[in-house]
N, C-alpha and C positions, 0 to 999 in steps of 0.2 A: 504494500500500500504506500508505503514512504516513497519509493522511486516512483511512483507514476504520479503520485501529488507534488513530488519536485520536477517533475515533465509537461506538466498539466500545462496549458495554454491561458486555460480559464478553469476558475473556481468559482461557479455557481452556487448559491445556499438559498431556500426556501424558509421564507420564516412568514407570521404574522408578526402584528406590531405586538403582541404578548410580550411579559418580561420575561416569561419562560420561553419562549420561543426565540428571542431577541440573543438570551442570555446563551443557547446555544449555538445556535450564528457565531457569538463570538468565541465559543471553548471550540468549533470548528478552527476557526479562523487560526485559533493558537494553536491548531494541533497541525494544519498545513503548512505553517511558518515555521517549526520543528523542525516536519520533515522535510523541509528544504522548497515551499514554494514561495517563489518570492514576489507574484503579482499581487495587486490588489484584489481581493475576492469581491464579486459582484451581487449583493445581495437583491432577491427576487421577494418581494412582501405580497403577499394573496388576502383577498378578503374573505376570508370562510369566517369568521366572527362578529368582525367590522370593520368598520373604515380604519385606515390604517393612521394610525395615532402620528399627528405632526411632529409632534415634543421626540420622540422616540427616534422618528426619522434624522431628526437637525443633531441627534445625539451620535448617532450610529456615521454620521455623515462621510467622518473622517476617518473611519475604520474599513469603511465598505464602500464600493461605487453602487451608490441604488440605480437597478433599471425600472423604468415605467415602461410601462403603467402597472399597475398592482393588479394582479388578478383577481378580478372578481368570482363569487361563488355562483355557482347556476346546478341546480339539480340536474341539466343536460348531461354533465359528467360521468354522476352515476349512471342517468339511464344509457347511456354511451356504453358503459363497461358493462354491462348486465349483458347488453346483446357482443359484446366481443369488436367492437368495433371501435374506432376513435370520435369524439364527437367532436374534432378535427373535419370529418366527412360526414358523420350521420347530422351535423348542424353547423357547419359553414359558415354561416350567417349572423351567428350569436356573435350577443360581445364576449362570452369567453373565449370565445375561435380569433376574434381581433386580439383581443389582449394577448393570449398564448402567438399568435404571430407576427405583433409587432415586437414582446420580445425577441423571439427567436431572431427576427432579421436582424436586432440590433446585435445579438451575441454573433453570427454569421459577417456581420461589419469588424466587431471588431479582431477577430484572428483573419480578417483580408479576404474573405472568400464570396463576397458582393460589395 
């Protein structure tokens, strides 16, 4: 695990704005600096709770590159996985489908590969 978080391009971390969730983001973040990664990790906040807390954001600032938009929650997701399928395709059209693809293009930007 150590070599290939020191190989890594990007370090991605899923959190809400939770302290508990937050608070791992960062014992992530210490444990890929360890083992030898030396980017900035790019922390990914989803709203499966709530909106994602400002105060936490402006805290975490200089620890993490936040990407936007924060994913929002949609019950498409589950019913997506129920049938085996991504709702990527089964719903296209949702703001979870934007959201998860405006990420994506921005991580695809930055390691140069659009």
């Amino acid at each position: 695990t150590n070599y290939f978080t020191a190989l890594a391009d990007l370090l991605v971390i899923p959190s809400t704005s939770d302290i508990l969730s937050v608070r791992g983001a960062v014992h992530t973040k210490e444990f890929a600096a360890q083992s030898g990664y030396e980017g900035i990790p790019l922390l990914i906040f989803n709203k499966s709770s709530a909106e994602v807390d400002a105060e936490i954001k402006r805290q975490v600032q200089g620890d993490f590159e936040i990407l936007e938009p924060a994913i929002r929650f949609d019950a498409l997701v589950p019913q997506s996985q129920m049938t085996g399928k991504s709702f990527l395709t089964t719903a296209n059209q949702s703001e979870v489908s934007a959201d998860v693809r405006e990420i994506t293009y921005s991580m695809l930007e930055k390691v140069g590969l659009i």
